[in-house]
PDB file with SEQRES, HELIX, SHEET and CRYST1 records, atoms N, CA, C and O in Angstrom:
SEQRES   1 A   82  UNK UNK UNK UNK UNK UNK UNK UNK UNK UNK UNK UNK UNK          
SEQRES   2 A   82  UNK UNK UNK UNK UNK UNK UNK UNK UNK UNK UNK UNK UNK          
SEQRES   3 A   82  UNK UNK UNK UNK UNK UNK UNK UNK UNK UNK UNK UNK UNK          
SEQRES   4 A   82  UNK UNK UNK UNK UNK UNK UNK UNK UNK UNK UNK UNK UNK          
SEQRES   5 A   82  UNK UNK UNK UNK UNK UNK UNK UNK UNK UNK UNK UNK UNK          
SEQRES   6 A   82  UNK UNK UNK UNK UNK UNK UNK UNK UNK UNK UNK UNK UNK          
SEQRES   7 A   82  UNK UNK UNK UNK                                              
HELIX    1 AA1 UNK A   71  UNK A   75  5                                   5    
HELIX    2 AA2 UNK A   76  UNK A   81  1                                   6    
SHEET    1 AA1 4 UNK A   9  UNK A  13  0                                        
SHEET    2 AA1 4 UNK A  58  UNK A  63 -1                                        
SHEET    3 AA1 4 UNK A  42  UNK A  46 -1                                        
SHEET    4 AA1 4 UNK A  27  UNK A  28 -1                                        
CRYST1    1.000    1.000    1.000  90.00  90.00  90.00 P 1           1          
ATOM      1  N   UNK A   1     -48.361  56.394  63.973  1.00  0.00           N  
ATOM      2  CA  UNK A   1     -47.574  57.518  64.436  1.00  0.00           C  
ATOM      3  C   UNK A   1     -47.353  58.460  63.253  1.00  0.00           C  
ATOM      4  O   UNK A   1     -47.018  58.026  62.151  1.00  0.00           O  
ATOM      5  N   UNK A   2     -47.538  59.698  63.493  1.00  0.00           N  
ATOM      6  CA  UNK A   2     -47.247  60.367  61.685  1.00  0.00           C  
ATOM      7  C   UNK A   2     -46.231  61.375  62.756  1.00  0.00           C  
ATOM      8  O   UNK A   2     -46.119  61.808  63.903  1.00  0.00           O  
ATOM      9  N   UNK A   3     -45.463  61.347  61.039  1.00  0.00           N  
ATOM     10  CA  UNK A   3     -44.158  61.367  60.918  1.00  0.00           C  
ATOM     11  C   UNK A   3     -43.813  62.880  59.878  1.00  0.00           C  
ATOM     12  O   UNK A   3     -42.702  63.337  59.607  1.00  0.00           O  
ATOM     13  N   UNK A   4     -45.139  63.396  59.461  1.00  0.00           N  
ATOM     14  CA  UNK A   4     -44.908  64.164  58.701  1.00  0.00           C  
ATOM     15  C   UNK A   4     -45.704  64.250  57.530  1.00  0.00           C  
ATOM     16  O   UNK A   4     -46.034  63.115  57.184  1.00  0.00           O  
ATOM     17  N   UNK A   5     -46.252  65.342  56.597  1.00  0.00           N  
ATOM     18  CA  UNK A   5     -47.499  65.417  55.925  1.00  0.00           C  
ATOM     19  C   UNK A   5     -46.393  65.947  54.709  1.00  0.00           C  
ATOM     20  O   UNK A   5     -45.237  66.370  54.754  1.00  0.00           O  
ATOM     21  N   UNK A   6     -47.585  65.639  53.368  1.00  0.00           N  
ATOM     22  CA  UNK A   6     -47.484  66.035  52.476  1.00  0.00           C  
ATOM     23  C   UNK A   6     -48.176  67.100  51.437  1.00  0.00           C  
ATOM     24  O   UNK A   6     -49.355  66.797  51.254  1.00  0.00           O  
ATOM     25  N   UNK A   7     -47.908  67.861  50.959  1.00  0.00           N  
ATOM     26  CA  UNK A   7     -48.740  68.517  50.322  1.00  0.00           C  
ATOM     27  C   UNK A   7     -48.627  68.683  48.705  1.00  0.00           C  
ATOM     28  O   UNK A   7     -47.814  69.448  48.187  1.00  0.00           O  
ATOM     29  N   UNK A   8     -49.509  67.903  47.997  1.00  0.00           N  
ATOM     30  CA  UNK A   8     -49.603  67.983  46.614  1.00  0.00           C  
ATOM     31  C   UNK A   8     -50.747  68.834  46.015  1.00  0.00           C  
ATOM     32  O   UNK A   8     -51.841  69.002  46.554  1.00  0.00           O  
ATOM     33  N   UNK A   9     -50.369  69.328  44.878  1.00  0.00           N  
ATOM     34  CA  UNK A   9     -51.348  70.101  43.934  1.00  0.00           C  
ATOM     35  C   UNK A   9     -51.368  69.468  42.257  1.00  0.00           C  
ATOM     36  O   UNK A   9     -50.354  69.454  41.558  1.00  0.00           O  
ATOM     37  N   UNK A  10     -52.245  69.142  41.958  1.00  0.00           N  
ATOM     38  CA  UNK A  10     -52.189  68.356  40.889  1.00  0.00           C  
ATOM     39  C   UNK A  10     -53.429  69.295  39.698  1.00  0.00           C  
ATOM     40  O   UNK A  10     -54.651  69.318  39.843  1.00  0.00           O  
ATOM     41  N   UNK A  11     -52.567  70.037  38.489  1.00  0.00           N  
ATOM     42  CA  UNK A  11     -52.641  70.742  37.815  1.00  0.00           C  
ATOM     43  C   UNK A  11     -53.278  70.384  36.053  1.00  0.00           C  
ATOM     44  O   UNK A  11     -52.780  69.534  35.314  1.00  0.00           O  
ATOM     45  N   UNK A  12     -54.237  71.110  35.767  1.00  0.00           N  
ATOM     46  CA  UNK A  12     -54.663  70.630  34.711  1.00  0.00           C  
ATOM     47  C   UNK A  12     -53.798  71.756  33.836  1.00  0.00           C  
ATOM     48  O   UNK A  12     -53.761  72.826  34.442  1.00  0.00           O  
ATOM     49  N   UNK A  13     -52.999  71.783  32.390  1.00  0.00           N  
ATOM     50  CA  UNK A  13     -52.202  72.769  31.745  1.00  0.00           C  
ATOM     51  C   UNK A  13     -52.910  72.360  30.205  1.00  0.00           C  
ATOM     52  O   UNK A  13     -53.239  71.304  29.663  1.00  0.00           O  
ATOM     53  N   UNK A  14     -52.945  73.916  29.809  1.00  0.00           N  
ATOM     54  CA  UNK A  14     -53.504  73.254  28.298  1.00  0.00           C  
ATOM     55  C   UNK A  14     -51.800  73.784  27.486  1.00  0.00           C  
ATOM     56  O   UNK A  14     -51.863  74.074  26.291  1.00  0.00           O  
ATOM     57  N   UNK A  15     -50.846  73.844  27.964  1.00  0.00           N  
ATOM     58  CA  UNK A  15     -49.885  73.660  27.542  1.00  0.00           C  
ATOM     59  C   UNK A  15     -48.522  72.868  28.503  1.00  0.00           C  
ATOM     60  O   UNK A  15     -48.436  72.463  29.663  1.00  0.00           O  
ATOM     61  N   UNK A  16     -47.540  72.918  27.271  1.00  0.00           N  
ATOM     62  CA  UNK A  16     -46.123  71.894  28.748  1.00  0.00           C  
ATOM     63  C   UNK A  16     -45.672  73.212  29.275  1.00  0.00           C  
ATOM     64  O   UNK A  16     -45.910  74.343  28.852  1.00  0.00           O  
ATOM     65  N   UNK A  17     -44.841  72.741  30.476  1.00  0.00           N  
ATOM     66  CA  UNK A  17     -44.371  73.051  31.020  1.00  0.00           C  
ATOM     67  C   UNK A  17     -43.155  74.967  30.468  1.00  0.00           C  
ATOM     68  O   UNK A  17     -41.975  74.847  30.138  1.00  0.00           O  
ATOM     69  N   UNK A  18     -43.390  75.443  30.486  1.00  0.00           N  
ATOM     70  CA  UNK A  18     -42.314  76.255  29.758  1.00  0.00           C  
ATOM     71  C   UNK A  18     -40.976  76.475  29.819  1.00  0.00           C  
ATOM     72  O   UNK A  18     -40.582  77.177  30.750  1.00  0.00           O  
ATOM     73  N   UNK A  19     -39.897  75.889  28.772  1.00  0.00           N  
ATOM     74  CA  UNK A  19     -38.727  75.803  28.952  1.00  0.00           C  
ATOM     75  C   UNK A  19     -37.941  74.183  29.526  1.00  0.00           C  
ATOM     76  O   UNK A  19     -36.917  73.823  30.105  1.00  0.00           O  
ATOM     77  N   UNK A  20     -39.170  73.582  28.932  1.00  0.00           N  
ATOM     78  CA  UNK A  20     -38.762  72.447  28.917  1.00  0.00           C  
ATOM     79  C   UNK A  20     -38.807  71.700  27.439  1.00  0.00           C  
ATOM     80  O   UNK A  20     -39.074  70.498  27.426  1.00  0.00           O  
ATOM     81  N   UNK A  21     -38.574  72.324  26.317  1.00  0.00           N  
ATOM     82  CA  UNK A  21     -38.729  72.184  25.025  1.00  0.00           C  
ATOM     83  C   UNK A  21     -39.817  71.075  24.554  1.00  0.00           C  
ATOM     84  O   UNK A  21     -39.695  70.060  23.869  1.00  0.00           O  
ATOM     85  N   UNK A  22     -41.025  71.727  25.250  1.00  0.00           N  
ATOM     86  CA  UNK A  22     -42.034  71.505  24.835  1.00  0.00           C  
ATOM     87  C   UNK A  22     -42.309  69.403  24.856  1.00  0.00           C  
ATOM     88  O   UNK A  22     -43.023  68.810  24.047  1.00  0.00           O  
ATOM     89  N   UNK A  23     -41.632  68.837  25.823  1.00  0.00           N  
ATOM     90  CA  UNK A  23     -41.549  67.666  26.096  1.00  0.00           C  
ATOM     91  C   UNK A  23     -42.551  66.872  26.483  1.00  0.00           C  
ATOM     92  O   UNK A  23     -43.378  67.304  27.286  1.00  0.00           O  
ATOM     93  N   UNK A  24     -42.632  65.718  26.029  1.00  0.00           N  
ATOM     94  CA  UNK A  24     -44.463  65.117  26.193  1.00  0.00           C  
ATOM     95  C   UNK A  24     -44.572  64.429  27.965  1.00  0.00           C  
ATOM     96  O   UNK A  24     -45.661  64.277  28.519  1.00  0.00           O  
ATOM     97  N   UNK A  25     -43.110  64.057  28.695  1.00  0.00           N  
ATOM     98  CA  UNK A  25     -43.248  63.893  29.863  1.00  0.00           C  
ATOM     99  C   UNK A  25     -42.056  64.750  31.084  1.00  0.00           C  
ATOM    100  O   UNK A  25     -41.320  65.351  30.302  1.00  0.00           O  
ATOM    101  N   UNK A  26     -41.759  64.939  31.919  1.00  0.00           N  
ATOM    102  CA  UNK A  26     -41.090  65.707  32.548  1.00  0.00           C  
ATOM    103  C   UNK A  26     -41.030  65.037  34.188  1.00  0.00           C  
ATOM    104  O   UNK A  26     -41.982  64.410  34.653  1.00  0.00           O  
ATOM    105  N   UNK A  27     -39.998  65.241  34.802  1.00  0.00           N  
ATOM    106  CA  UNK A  27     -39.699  65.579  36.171  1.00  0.00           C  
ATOM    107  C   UNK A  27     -38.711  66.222  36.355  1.00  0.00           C  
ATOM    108  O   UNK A  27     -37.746  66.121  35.597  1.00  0.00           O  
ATOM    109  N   UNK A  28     -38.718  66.679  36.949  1.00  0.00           N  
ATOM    110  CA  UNK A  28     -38.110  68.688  37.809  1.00  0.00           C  
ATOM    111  C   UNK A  28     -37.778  68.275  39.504  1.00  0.00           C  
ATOM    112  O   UNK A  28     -38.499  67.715  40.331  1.00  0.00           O  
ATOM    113  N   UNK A  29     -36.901  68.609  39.571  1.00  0.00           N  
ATOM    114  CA  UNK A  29     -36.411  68.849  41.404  1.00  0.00           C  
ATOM    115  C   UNK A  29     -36.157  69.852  41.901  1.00  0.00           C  
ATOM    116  O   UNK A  29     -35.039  69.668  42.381  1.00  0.00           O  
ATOM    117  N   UNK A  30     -36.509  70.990  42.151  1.00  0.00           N  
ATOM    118  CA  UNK A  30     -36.286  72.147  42.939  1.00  0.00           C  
ATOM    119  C   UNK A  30     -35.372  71.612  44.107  1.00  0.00           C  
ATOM    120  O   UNK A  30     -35.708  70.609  44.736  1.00  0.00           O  
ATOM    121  N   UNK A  31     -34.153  72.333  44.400  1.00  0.00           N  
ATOM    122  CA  UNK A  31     -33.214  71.477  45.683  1.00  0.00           C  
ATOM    123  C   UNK A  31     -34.052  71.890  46.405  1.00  0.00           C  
ATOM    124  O   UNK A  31     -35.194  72.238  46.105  1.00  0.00           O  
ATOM    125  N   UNK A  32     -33.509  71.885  47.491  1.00  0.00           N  
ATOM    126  CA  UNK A  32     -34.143  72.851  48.993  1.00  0.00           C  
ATOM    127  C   UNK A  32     -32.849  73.777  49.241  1.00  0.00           C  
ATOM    128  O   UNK A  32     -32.946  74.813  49.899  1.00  0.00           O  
ATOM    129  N   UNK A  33     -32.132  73.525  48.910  1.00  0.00           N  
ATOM    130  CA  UNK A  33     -30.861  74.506  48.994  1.00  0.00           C  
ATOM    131  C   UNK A  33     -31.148  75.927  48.210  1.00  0.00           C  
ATOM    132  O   UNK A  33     -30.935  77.095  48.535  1.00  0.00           O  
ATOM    133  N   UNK A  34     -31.715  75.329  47.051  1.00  0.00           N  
ATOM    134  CA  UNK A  34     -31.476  76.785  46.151  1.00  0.00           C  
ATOM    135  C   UNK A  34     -33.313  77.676  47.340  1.00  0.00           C  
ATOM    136  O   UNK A  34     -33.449  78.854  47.669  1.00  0.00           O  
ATOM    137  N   UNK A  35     -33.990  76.860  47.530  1.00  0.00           N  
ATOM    138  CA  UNK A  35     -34.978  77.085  47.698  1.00  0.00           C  
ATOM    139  C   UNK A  35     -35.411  77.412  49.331  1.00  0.00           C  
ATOM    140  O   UNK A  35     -36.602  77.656  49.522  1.00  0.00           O  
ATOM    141  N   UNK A  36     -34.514  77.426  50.476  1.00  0.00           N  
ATOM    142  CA  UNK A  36     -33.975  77.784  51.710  1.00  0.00           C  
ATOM    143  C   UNK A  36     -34.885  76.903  52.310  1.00  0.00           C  
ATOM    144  O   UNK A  36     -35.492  77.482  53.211  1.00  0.00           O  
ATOM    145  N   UNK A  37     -35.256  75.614  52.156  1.00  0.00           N  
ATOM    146  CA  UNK A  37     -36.006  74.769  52.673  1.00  0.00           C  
ATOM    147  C   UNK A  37     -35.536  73.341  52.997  1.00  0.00           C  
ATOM    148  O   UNK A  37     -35.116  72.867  51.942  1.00  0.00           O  
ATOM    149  N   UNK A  38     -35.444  72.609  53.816  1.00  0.00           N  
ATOM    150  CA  UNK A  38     -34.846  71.500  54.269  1.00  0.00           C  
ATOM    151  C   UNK A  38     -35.294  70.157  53.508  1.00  0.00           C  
ATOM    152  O   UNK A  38     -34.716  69.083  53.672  1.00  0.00           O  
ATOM    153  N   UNK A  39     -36.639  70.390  52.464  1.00  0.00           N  
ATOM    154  CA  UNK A  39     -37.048  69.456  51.407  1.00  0.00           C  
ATOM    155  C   UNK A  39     -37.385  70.331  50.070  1.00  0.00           C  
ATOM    156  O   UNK A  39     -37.904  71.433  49.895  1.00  0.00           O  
ATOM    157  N   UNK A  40     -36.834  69.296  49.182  1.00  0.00           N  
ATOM    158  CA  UNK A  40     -36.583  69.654  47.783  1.00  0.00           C  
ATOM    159  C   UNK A  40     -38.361  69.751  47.230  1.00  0.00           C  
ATOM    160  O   UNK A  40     -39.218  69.185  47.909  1.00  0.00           O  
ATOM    161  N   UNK A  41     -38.630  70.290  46.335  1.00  0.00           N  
ATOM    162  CA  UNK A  41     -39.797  70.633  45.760  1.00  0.00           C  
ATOM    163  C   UNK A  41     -40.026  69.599  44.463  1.00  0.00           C  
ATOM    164  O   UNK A  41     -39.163  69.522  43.589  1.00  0.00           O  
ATOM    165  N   UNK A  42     -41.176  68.863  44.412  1.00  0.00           N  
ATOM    166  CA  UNK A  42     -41.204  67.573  43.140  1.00  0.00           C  
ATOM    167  C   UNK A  42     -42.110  68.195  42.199  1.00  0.00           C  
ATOM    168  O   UNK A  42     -43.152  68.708  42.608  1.00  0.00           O  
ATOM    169  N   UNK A  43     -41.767  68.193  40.836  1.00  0.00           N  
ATOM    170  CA  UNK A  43     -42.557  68.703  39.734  1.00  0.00           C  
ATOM    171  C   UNK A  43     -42.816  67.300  38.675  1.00  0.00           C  
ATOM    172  O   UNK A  43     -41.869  66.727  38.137  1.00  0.00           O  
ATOM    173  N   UNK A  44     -43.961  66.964  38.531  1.00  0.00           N  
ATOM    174  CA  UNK A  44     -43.890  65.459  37.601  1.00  0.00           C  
ATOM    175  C   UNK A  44     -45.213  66.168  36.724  1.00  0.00           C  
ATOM    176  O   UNK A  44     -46.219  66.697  37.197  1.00  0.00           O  
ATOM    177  N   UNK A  45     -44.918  66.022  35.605  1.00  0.00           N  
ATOM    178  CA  UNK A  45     -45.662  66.341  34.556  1.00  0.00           C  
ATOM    179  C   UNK A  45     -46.555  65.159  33.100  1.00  0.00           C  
ATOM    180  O   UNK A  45     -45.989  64.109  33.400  1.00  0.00           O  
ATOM    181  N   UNK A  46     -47.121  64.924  32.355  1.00  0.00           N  
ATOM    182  CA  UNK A  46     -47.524  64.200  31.544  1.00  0.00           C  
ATOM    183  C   UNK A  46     -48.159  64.926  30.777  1.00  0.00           C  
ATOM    184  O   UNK A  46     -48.552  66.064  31.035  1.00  0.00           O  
ATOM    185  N   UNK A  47     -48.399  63.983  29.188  1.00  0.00           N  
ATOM    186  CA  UNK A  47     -49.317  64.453  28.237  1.00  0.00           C  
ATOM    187  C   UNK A  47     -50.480  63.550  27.965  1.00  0.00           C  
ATOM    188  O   UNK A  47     -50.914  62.686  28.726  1.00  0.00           O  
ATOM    189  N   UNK A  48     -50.852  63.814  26.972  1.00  0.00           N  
ATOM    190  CA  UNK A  48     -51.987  63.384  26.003  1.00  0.00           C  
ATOM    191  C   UNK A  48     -51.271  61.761  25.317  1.00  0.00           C  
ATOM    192  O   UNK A  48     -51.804  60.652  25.262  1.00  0.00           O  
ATOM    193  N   UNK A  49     -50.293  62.077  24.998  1.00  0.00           N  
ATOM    194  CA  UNK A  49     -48.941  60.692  24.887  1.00  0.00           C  
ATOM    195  C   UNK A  49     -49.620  59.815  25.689  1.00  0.00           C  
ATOM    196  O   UNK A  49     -50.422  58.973  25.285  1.00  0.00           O  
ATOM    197  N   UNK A  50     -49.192  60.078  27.207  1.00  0.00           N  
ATOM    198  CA  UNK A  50     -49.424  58.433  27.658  1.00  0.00           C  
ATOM    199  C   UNK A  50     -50.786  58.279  28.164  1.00  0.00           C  
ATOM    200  O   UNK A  50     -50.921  57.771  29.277  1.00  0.00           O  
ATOM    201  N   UNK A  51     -52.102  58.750  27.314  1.00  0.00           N  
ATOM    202  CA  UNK A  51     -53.123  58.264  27.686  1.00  0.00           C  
ATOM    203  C   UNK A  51     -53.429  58.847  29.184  1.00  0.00           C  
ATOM    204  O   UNK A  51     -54.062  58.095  29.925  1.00  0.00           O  
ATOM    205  N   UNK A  52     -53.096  59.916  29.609  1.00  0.00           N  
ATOM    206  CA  UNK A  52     -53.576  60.148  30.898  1.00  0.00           C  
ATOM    207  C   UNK A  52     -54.348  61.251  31.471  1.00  0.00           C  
ATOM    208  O   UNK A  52     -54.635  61.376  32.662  1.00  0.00           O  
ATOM    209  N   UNK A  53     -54.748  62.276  30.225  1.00  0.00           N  
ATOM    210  CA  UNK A  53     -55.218  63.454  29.700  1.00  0.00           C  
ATOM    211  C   UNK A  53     -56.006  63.729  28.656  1.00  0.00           C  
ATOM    212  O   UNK A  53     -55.967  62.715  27.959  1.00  0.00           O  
ATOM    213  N   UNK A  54     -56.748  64.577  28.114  1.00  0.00           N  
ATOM    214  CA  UNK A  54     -57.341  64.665  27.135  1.00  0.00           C  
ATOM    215  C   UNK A  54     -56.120  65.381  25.700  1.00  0.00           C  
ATOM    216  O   UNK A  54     -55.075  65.943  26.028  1.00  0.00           O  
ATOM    217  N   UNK A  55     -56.421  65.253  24.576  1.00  0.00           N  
ATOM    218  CA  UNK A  55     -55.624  65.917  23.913  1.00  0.00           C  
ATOM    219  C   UNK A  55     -55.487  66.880  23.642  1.00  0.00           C  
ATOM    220  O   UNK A  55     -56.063  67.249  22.618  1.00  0.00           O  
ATOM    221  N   UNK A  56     -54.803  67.673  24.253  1.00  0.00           N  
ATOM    222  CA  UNK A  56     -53.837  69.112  23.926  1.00  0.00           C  
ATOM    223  C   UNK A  56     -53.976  69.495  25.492  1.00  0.00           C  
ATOM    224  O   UNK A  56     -54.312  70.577  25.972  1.00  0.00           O  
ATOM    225  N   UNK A  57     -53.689  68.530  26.019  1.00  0.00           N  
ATOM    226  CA  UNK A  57     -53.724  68.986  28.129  1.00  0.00           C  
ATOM    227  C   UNK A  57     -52.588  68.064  28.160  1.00  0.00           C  
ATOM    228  O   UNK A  57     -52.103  67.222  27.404  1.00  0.00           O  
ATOM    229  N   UNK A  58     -52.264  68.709  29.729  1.00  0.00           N  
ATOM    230  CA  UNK A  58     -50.774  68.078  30.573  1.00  0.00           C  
ATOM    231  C   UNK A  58     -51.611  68.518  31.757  1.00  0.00           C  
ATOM    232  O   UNK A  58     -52.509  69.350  31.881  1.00  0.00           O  
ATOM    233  N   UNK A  59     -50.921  67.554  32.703  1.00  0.00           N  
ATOM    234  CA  UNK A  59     -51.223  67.115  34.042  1.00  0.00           C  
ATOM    235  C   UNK A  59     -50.096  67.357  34.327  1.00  0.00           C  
ATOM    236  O   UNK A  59     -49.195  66.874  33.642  1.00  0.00           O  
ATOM    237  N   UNK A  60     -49.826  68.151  35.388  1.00  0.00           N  
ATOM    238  CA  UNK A  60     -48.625  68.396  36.273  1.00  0.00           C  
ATOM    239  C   UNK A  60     -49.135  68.300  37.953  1.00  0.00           C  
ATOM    240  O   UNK A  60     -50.021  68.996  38.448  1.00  0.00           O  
ATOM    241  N   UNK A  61     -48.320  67.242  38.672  1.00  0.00           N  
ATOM    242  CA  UNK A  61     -48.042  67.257  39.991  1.00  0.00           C  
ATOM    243  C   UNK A  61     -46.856  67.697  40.812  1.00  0.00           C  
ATOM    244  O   UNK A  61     -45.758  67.140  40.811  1.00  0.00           O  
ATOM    245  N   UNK A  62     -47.320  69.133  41.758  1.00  0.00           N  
ATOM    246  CA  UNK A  62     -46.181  69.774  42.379  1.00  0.00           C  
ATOM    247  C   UNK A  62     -46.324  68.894  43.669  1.00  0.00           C  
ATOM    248  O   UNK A  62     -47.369  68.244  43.658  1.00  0.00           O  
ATOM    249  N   UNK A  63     -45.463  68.689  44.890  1.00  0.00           N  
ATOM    250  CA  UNK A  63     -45.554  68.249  45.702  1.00  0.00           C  
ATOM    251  C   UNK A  63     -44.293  68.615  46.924  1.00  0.00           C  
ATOM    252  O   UNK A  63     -43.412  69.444  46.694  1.00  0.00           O  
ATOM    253  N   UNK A  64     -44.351  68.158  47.702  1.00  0.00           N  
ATOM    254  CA  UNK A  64     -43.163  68.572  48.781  1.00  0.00           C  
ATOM    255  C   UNK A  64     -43.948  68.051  50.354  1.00  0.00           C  
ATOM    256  O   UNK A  64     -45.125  67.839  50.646  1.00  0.00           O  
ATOM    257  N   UNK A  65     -42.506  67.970  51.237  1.00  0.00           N  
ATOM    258  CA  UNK A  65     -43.018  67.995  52.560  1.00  0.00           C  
ATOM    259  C   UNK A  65     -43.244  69.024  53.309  1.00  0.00           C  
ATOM    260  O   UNK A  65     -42.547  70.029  53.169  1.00  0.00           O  
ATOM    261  N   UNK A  66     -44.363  68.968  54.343  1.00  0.00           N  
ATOM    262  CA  UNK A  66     -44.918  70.085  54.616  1.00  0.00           C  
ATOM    263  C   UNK A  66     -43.710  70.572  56.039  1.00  0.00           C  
ATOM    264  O   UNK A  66     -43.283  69.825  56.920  1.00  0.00           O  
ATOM    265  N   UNK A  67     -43.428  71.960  55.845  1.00  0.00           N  
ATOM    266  CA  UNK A  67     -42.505  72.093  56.759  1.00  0.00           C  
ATOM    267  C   UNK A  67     -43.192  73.621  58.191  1.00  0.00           C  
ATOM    268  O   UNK A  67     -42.795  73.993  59.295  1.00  0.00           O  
ATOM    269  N   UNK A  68     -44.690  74.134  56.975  1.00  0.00           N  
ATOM    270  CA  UNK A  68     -44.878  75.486  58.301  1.00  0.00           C  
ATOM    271  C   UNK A  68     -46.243  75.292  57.991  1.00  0.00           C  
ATOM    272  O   UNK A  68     -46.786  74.544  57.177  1.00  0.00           O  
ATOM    273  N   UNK A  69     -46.720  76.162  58.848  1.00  0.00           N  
ATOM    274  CA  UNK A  69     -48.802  76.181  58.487  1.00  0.00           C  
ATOM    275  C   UNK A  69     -49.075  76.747  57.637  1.00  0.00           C  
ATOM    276  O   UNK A  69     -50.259  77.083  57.618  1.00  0.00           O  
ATOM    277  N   UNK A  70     -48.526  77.026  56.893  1.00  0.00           N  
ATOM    278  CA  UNK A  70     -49.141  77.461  55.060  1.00  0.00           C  
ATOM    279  C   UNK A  70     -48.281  76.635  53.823  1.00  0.00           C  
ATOM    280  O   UNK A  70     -47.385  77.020  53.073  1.00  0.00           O  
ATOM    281  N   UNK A  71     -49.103  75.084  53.995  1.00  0.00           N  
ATOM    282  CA  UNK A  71     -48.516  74.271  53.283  1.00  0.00           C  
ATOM    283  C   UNK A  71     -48.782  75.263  51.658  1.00  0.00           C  
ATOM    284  O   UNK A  71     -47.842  75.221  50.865  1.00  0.00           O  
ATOM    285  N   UNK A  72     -49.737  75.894  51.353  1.00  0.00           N  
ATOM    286  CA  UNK A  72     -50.018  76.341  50.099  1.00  0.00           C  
ATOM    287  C   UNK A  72     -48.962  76.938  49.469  1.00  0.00           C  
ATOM    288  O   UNK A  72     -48.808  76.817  48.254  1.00  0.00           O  
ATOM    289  N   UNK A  73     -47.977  77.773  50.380  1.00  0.00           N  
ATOM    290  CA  UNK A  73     -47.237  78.617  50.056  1.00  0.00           C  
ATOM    291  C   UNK A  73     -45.835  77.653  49.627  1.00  0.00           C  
ATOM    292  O   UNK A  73     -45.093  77.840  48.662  1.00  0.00           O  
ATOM    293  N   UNK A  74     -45.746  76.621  50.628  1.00  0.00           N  
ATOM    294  CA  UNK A  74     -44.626  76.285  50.565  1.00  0.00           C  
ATOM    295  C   UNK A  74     -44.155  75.137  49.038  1.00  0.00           C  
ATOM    296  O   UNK A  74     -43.138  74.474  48.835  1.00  0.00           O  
ATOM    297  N   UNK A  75     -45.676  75.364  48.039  1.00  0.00           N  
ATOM    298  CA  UNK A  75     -45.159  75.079  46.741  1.00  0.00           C  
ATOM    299  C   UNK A  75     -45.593  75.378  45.838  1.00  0.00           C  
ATOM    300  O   UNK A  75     -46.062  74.659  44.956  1.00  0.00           O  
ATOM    301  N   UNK A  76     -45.453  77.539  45.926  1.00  0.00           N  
ATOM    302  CA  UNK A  76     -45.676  78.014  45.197  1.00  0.00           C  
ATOM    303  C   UNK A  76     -43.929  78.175  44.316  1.00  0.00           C  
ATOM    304  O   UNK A  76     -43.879  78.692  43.200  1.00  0.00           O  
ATOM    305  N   UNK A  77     -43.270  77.911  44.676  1.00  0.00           N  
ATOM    306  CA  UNK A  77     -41.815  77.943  43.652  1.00  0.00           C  
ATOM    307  C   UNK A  77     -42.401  77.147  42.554  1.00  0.00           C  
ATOM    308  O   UNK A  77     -42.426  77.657  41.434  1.00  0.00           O  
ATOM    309  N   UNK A  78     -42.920  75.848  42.754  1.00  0.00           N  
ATOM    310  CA  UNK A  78     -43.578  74.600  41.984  1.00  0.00           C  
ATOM    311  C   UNK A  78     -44.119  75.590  40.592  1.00  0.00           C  
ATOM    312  O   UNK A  78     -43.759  75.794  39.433  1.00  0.00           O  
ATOM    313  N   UNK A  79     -45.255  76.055  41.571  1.00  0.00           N  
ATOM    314  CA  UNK A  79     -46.212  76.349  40.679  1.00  0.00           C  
ATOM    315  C   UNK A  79     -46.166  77.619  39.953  1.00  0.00           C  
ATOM    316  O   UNK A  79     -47.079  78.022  39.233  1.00  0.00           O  
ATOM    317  N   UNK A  80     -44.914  78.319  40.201  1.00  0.00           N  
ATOM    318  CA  UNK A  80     -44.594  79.487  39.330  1.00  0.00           C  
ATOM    319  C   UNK A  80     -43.891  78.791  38.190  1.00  0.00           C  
ATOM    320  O   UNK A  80     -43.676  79.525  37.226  1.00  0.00           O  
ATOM    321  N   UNK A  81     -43.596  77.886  38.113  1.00  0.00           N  
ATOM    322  CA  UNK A  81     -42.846  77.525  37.056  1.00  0.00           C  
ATOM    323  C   UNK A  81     -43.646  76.982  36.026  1.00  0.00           C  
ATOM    324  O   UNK A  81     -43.149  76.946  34.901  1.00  0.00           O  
ATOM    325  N   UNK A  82     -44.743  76.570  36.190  1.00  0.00           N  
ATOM    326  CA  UNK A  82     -46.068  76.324  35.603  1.00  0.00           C  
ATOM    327  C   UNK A  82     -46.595  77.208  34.895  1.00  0.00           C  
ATOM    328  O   UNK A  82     -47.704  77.020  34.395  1.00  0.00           O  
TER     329      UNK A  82                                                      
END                                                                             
C-alpha cells in the first residue's frame, strides 16, 4: 500500500555548505512552518573526513516528502542553501 513518496537529490559540492563554518559534517532541518509546507525539508551533508568523497568534495543530501506534482520544486529551499 504506499503511503507516500519521497524525493531526494544527492549533490556533489567542491565546497561546505555556506555558513556553516566551514564544518566537515552537517545536518540542517528546514521546519515546514517557516517553509508553508506540512513536512520539514532534510539537509545531510559530508566530507572527504569520513571517507565518503574524494578530497576537497562534500556530498550533500536534500530530501523531503513529496506533497504536489513538482516534487523538484518542493526542495528547492534545500538546494538554495547549497
Amino acid at each position: 500500500r504506499n503511503v507516500g513518496k519521497v524525493i531526494r537529490a544527492i549533490c556533489v559540492l567542491k565546497h561546505p555548505i555556506p555558513n556553516t563554518d566551514n564544518v566537515d559534517s552537517i545536518q540542517l532541518v528546514i521546519p515546514q512552518n517557516q517553509i508553508k509546507r506540512q513536512h520539514d525539508i532534510y539537509i545531510a551533508s559530508v566530507s572527504d573526513t569520513h571517507c565518503i568523497c574524494a578530497r576537497d568534495y562534500y556530498l550533500a543530501i536534500v530530501s523531503t516528502i513529496v506533497e504536489t506534482d513538482d516534487p523538484e520544486s518542493e526542495i528547492k529551499p534545500g538546494l538554495d542553501l547549497l
